[in-house]
SELOKE-871727 format. One record per residue: x, y, z of N, C-alpha, C in turn. Coordinates in steps of 0.02 Angstrom, whole numbers, plus 50000, padded with zeros to 5 digits. Example, Ala and Ser with C-alpha at 12.3 -4.5 7.8 and 13.67 -1.06 7.14 Angstrom:
2
506604971650390506154977550390506604983550390506424988850354506844994750357506455000250394
% end
This chain:
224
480035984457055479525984657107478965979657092478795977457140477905976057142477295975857129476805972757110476385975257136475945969457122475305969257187474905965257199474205964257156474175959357104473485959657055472905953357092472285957557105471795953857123471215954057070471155949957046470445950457002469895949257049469295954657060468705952757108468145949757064468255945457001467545943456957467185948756955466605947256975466005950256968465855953857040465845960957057465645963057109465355969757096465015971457135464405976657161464955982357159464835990157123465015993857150465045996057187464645996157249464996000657333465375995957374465165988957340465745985557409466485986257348466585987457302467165986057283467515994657316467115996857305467216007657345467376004557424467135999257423467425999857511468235997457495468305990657474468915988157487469305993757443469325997957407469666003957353470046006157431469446007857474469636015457532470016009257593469966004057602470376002557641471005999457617471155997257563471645997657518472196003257525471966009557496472126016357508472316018057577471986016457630472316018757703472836013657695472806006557707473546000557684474146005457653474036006357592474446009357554474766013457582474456016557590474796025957625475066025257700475016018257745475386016757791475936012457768475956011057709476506007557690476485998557711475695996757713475445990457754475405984057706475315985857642475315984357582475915986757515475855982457469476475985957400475575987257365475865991257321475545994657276475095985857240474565990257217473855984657197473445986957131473085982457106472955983657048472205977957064471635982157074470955977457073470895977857006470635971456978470215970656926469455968356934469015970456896468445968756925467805968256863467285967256858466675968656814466055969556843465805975656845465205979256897464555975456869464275977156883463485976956873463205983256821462725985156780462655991256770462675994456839462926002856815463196006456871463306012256827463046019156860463416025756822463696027956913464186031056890464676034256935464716042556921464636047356967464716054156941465426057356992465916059056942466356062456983466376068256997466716069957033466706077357076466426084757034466846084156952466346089856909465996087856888465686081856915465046079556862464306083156878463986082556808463356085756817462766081056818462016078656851461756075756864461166077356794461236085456758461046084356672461316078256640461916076756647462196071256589461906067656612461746064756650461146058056654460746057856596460456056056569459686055856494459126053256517459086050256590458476047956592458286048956654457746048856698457616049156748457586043556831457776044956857457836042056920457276033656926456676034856897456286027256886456586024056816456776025456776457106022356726457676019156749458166021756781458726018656815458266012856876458086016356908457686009156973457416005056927456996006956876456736000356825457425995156807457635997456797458385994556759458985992556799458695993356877459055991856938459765992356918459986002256894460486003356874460696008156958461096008856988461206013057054461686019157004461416023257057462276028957041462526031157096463236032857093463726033657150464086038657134464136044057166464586049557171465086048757213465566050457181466156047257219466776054457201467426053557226467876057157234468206059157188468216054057123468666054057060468526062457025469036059256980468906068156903468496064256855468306068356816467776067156785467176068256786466656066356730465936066556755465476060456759465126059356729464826053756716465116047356678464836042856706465236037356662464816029356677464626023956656464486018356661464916013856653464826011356697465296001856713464285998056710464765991656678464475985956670464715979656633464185975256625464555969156605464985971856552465555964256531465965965456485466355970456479466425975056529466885977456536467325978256591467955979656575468625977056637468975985756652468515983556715468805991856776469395989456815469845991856790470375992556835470505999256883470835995856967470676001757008471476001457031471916004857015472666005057038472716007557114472976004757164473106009457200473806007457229474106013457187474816015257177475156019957234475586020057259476046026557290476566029357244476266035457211476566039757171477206044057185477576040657254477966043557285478466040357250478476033757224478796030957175478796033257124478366035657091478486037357030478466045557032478996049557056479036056357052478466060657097478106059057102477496063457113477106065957062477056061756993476876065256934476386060156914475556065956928474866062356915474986061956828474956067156792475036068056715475476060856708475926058456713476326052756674475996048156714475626047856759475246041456793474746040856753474346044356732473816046156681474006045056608474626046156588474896044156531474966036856532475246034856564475556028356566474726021456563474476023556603473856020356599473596020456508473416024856487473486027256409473916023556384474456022456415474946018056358474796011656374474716005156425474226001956432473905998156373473456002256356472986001956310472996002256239473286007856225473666008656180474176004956126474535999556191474965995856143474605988056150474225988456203473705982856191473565981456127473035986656102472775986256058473135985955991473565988455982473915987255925474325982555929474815980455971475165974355960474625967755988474125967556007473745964156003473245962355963472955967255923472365967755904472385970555818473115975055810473245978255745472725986055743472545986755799471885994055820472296001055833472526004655786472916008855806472206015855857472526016455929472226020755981472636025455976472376031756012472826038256016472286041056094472806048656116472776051556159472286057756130471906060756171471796067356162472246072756199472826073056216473066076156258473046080856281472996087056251472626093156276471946093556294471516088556262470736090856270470346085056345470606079856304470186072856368470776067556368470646063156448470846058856466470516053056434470976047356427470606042056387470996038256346470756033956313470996030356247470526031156185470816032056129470246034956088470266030156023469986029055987469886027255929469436032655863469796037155854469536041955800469316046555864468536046455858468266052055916467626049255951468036039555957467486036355995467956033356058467676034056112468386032456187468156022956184468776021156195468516015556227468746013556275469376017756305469426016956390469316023656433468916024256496468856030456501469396028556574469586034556584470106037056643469896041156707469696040556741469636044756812470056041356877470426046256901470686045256954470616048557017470736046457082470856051557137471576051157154471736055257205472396053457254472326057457301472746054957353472496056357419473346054657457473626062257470474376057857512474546055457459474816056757394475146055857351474996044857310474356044157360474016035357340473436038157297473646032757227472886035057186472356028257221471806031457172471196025557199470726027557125470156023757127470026022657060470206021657005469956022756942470516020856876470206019756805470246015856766470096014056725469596010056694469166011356667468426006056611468646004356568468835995356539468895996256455468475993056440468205993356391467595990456362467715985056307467685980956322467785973956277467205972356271466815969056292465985965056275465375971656283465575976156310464955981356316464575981856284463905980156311463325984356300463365992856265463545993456219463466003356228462976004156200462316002156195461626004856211461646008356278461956004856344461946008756389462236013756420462766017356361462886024756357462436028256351461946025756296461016032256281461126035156343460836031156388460826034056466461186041756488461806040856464462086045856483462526049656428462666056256451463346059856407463836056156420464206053056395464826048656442465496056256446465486054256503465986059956527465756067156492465266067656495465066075956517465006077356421465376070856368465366074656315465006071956267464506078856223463996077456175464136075756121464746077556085465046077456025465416069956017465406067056051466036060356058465476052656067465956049156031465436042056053465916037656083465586032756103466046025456122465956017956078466576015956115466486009056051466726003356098466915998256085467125991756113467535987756069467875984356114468385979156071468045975456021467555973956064466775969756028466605971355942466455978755953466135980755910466895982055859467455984055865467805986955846468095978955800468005970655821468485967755789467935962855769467205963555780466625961955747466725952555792467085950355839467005947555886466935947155959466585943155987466215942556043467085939256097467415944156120467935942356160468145937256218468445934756218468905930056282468755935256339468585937556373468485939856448469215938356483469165932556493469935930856554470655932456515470515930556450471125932456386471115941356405470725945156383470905952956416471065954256477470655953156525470905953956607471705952156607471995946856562472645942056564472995947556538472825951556492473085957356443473325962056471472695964656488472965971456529473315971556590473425965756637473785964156694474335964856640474635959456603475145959056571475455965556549474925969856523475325977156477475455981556542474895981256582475055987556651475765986356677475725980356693476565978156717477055979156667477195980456605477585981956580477845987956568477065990656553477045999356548477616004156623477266001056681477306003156736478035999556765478275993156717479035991756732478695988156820478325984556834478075980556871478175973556898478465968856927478335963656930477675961056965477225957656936476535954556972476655949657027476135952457055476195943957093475275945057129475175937057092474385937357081474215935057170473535938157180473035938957260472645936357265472375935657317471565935757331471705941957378470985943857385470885947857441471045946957505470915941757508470975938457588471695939857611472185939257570472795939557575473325945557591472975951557586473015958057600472425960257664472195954257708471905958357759471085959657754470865960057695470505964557686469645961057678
% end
């Protein structure tokens, strides 16, 4: 099978939430093959559906000072930050292909990453599987996972953190948890990363993981 990879550079979180939801109607009419945005936000915290507006750490003028927005949106999860240097991937897949099974869609993303990092990097990652979604390094995440689906089409997806800032976790509990930290490729290989070399990566591992053939987009090219 397919599937269509657009890297959007640098874009604003609510217009990339727009093209996500008309993507998703495409999809689910069958108007489009399955897609894979890549993108790098702006600071941005996102709260999903169990999220709590406690995990925030700071108050509503601290964020406007810091011309950080937040967006509640549809996904699982709770809180979470996108920003520079890091690469959000937003799948939007028809799971009708793949069984109807969110758990191994959620796995598979995990694996992704996973073998990234080690056959790339020598970084052995692991799962929390019973407890949290994610990629982990000991009991610090460095990809976080939230998804929706809708009609059996996911939408949203994945943060990995290669160049991140994680000063700008303080801000928040990341994903709702107190006990857990985060880290970055950055911090984790004590160099300042290739950007287009990862984006190149994880296109490369998703398609393998997922048994994919690519075929690279623009937007324009899907309509949208």
């Amino acid at each position: 099978m397919n599937i269509n990879v657009i890297n959007l550079k640098k874009l604003d979180y609510g217009i990339v939430l727009n093209i996500q939801e008309k993507l998703l109607a495409a999809r689910q009419k069958d108007e489009i093959e399955d897609t894979l945005l890549l993108v790098e936000h702006p600071s941005t915290l996102t709260l999903g559906v169990r999220g709590k507006f406690s995990n925030i750490l700071v108050t509503s003028a601290v964020l406007k000072n810091k011309n950080i927005d937040i967006y509640e949106v549809n996904r699982g999860g709770d809180v979470t930050y996108h920003g520079p240097g890091q690469i959000v991937g937003y799948p939007i897949i028809n799971l009708s292909n793949y069984g109807h099974d969110i758990k191994r869609f959620i796995w598979n993303i995990e694996e992704v990453f996973i073998r990234l990092l080690q056959k790339e990097f020598d970084i052995i990652a692991q799962r929390e599987d019973k407890k949290y979604t994610g990629v982990w390094i000991g009991d610090r995440k460095i990809t976080a996972i939230g998804i929706a689906v809708k009609h059996w089409v996911t939408m949203h997806g994945f943060a990995f953190n290669v160049n991140t800032d994680l000063e700008h976790f303080n801000l928040i509990n990341p994903c709702g948890l107190i006990d857990k930290g985060v880290t970055s490729l950055q911090e984790l290989t004590g160099i300042y990363q290739d950007f287009n070399l990862l984006n190149q990566l994880v296109t490369d591992y998703f398609c393998e993981v997922f048994e994919l053939q690519k075929k690279i987009k623009d937007i324009k090219d899907l309509g949208i």
